[in-house]
N, C-alpha and C positions, 0 to 999 in steps of 0.2 A: 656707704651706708648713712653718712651724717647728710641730710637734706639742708639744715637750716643751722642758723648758730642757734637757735634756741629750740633745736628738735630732743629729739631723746631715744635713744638706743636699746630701753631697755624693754620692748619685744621683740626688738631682733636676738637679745640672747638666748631665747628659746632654739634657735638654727644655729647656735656655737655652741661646739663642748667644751666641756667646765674647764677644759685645759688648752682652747684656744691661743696662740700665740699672733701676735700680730706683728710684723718684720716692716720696720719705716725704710729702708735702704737708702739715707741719707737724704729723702723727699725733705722733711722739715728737721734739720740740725739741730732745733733746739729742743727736742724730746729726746725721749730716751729713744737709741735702736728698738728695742724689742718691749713689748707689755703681753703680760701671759695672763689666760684665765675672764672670767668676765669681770673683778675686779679690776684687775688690768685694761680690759677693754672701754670698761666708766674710766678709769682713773685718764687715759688715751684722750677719749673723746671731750671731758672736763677740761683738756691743757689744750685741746686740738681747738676748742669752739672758742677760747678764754678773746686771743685778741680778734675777732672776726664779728662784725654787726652781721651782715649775710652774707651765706656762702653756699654752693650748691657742687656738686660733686656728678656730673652726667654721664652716663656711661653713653658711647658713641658706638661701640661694635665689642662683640660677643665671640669667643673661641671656646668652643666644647671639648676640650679635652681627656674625656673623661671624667677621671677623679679629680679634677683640676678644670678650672674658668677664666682663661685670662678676659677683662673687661680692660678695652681702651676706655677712658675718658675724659673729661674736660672738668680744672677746676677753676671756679669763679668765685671770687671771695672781696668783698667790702669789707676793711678792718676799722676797727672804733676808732681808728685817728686817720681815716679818711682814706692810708694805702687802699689800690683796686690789684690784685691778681688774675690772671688769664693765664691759666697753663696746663700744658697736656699731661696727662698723668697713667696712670695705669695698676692696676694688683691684679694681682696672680690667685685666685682663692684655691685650697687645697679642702676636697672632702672627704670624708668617712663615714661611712654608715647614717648620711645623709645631713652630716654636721657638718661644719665649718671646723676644721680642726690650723686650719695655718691661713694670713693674708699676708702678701708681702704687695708692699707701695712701691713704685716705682716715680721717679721722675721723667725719666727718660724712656718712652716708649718702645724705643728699637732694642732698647737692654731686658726690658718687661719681655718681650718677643724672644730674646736669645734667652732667656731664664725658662721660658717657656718651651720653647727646643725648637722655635719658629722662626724665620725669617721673613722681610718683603723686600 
């Protein structure tokens, strides 16, 4: 959902319920695992955008799963002291009643896939 380091989140919480949980599954170490709620999803994307001048989150390919969307995609990030990132990434989004009630991150693609109850 984060477009830019200097985007903003807050109309996408109108599509999360108030009890959204977001699951980092060890993508960026130094946040915390889990942030619950739309506070928690500001308080995520405040720590997530802090070291990054640009960065952009692409989704590459789409799984319907139902209640559930796993998105493969591609992160690319410029952080303020010059590091570049290129990496494959992926969440799992979990819905209900047309909200967004769970996201888990993945790093690892083929792990997003087995969470997902898929293989390639």
């Amino acid at each position: 959902m984060v477009e830019t380091a200097g985007g903003h989140l807050d109309a996408g919480l109108e599509f999360m319920d108030p009890e959204v949980e977001l699951h980092l599954s060890g993508v960026f170490p130094d946040l915390d695992p889990v942030y619950r709620g739309h506070e928690g999803v500001l308080e995520f994307v405040s720590l997530f955008n802090a070291p990054w001048e640009e960065l952009s989150v692409t989704p590459q390919r789409f799984f319907d799963l139902g209640e559930r969307v796993l998105v493969l995609s591609r992160f690319e990030a410029r952080g303020r002291d010059g590091i570049e990132a290129n990496l494959p990434m992926a969440h799992l989004w979990t819905l209900r009643d047309g909200k967004v009630v769970r996201m888990d991150a993945f790093a690892d693609q083929q792990k997003a896939l087995e969470a997902a109850g898929l293989s390639e």
